[in-house]
N, C-alpha and C positions, 0 to 999 in steps of 0.2 A: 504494500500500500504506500504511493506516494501521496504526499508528502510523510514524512513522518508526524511534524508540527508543522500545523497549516492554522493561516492568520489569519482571520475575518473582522471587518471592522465594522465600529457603529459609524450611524450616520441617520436623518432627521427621516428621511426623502419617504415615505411612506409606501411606496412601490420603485424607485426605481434603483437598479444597483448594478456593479460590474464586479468581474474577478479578482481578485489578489493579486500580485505580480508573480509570478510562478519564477523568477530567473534575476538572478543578481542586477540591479540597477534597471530594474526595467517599469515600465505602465501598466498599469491594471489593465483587464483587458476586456473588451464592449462584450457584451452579450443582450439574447432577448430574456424574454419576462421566465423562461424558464430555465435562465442558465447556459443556452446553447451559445457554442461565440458565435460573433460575427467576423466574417472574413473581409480580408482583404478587397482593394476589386480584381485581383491576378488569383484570387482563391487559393494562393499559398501559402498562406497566414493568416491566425489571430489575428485581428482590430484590435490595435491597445486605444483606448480614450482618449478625446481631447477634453473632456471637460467632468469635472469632479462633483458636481452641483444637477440637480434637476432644475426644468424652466421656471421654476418659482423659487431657484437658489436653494434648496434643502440638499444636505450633504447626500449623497449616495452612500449608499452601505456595501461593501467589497467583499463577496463570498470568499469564503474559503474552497478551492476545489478539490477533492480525493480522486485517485487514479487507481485501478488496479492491476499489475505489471507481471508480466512473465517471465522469469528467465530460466533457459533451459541452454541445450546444445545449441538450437537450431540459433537461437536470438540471448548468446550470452551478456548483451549491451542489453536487455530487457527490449518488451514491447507490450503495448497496452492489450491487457484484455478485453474484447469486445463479446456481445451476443452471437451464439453461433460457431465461437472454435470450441476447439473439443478440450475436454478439460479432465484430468482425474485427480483423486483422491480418495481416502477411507475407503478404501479398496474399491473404488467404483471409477467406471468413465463411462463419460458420456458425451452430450451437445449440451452448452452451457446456454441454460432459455432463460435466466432473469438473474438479478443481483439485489441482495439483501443490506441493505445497512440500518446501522442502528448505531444511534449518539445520544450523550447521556450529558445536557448541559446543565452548569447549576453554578450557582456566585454564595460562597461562604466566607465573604469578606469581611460582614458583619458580626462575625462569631469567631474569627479567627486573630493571630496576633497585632498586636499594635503595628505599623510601617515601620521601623527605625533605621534608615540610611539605606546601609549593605550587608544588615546581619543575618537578612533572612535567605541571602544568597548561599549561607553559611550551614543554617539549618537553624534551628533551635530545639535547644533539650526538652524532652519531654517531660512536661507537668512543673515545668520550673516557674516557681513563684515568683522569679526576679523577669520574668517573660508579661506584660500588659498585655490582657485580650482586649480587642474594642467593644465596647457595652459595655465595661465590669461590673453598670450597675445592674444588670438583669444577671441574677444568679441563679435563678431557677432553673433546671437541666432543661426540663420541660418549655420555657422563654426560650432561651437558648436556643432550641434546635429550630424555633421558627425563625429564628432570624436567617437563616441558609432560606437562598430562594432556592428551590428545587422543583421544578415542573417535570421528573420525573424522562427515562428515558424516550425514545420517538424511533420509529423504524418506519422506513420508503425503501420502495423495492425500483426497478428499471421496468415495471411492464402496468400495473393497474395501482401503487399507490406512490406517487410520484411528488407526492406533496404532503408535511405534516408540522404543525404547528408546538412549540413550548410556550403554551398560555398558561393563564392563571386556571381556566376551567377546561375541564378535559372531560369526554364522551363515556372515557370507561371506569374502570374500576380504582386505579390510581388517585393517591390524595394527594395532592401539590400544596407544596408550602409557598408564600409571596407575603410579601408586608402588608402591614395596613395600610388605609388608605395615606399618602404620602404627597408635603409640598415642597416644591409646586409641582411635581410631575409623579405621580402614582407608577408602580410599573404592575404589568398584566401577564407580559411577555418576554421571555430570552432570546427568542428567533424563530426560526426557523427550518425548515429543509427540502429543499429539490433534487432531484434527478434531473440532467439532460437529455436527449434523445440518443446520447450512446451508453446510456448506464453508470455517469461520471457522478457524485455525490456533491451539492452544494450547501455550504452551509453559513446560512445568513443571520448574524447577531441582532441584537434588541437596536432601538432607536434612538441610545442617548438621553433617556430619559433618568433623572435622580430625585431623590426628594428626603424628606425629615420627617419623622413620624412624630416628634418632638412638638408639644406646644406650647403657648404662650406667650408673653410678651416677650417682644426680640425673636419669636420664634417663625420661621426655620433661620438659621444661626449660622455660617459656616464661620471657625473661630481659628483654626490653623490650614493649612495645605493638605495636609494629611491628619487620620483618624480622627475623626469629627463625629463622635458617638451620634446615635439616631440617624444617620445618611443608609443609603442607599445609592447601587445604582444599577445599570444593567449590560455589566460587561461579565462575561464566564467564561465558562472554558470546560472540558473535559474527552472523554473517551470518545475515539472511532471506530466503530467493527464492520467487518464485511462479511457474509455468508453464501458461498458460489450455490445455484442451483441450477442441478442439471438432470436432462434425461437421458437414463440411462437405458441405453436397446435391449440391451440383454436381457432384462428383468420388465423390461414395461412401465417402470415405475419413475417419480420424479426420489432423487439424493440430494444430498448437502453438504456440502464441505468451508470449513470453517478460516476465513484467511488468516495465516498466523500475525502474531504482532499487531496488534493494534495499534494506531495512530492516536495523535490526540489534535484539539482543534483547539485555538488560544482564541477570544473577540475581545477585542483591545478597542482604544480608542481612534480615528480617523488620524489619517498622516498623509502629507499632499507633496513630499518631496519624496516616493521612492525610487525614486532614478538617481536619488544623489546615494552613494555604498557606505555604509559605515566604516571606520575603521575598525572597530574590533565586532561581530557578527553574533546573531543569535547562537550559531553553530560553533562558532569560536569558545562561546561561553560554557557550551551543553561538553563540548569537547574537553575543558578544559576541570569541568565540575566531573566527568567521568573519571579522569585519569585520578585525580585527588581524590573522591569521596569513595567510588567501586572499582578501583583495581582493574580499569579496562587496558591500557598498557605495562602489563608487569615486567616488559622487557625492558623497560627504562629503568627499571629496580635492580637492585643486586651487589652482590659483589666486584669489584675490580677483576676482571677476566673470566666474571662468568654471566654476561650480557646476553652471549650468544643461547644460553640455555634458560630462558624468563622462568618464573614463578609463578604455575597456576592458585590464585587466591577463590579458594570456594567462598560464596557470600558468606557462609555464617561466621569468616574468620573476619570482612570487613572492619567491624570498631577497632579491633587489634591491629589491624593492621593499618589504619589513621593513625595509632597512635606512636607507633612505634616499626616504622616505617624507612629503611635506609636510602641512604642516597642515592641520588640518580646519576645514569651515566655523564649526565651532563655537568652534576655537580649540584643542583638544586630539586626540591622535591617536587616538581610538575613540568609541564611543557605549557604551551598553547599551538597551532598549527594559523599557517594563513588562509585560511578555507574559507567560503561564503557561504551563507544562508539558502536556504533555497529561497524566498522570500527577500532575498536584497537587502533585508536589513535587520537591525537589531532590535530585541520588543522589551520592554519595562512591562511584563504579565501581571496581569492581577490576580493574587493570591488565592487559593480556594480552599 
């Protein structure tokens, strides 16, 4: 599944929206109402955007797009999978006739810790009293858990449900958590989600909307830049899954097989420069948190002339091995690499 972390952004515009930039420094890219790009007039390319705004100036909101990739002998550079190639797994093959996703958005920013600078890039310990949650005056466990908006997850498939909503009020059996009513802007909704006409996943965040559940004189209040108890607003983030469905000849019957790895999907706030590259990258950071916190290059570790033979670190020894961790070949304890984003740039997430 490409992306692995895919960035959607809010924006006011109430229908209209384009893609994310999928490529280091690049434009968001035009599409129609249901996600499908628009081409070129040579039809050998995406339309990136010229303009960020609908005709009554409301931001547009910039899906996130999901892809799902094959690679085998035939196409070791990978190639998208489409409706109609043959596909196996769980012991079955078959003709793949539709594509399952399901995403799970939710904002627990209000229940989670205080902002402080660059600590939380770091982690923080668990149940540490010297750690501020935002609210501390709602102590109730029971408070507490309503403050996470949660509308619960959403699945669209590429053939009959192509379209599904994270509102406040849902159809089925699911009980969605959302604040109360909130000034000046109440929220209802997290986003959304489409499919394109080739089975690509889109997924469009809430509209910018915040508000205070706070009242009284002076109230709604914003009183610092960050953690301003009683806010709200509606940027999330969470889980991507895909599920191949195919039929199988042999047996007559429709299979399922589960794409490994799941993605996740970040909706941030709107940004109008991504053609300008950061210097240091989403992917630079995710890279750099790997090697440090999980042991993903333990050949940088070692002894003096035994580099060439790294140190497999199973998780459960990771805390041990933060802590007490030798040196690296190079002399210090992490690297960073020059790599780009898939996304051209770098994101300040909001916590969940």
């Amino acid at each position: 599944m490409h992306p692995g972390i895919g960035i959607a952004r809010l924006g006011d515009s109430p229908d209209a929206f384009c893609i994310s930039p999928e490529k280091p420094a690049a434009l968001p890219l035009d599409c129609d109402e249901m996600g499908n790009p628009l081409l070129s007039p040579d039809g050998m390319s995406e339309r990136t955007v010229t303009q960020f705004k609908d005709p009554q100036g409301r931001i547009k909101r910039q899906a996130a797009r999901f892809h799902l990739y094959v690679y085998d002998e035939a196409s070791p550079e990978g190639r998208p999978l489409k409706i109609g190639d043959r596909v196996k797994g769980g012991g079955n093959e078959g003709t793949l006739v539709d594509i399952q996703w399901r995403v799970y958005l939710a904002n627990k920013k209000s229940v989670w810790y205080e902002f402080n600078s660059l600590q939380g890039e770091h982690g923080y310990q668990e149940n540490d009293p010297n750690q501020p949650r935002r609210n501390a005056d709602i102590t109730d466990a029971g408070a507490r858990q309503r403050l996470i908006i949660d509308p619960g997850a959403q699945i669209v498939n590429a053939t009959t449900r192509r379209r599904a909503r994270f509102d406040r009020e849902r159809p089925d059996q699911y009980a969605p958590t959302f604040p109360p009513p909130l000034q000046p802007r109440s929220i209802d909704t997290l986003g959304e989600l489409r499919t394109d006409g080739e089975g690509r996943l889109l997924v469009l965040g809430g509209h910018g909307h915040s508000g205070s559940f706070k009242t009284g004189f002076g109230q709604p209040r914003i009183d610092t830049y960050a953690n301003n108890d009683g806010w709200f607003d509606d940027t999330s983030d969470g889980p991507v899954m895909a599920r191949l469905v195919m039929y199988c000849e042999n047996v007559g019957r429709l299979r399922y097989v589960d794409v490994e790895g799941p993605a996740w999907v970040i909706v941030g706030y709107p940004a109008y420069v991504p053609q300008v590259l950061d210097m240091i990258t989403m992917d630079d950071v995710v890279y750099d948190m790997g090697i440090r916190q999980f042991a993903t290059r333990t050949d940088l570790y070692g002894q003096p002339g035994g580099y060439d033979r790294p140190v497999q670190i199973p998780p459960t020894t990771w805390p041990r091995w933060r802590t007490g961790r030798p040196a690296s070949a190079s002399g210090t304890a992490t690297t960073t690499r020059g790599s780009t984003a898939t996304s051209g740039r770098s994101c300040s997430a909001p916590t969940r």
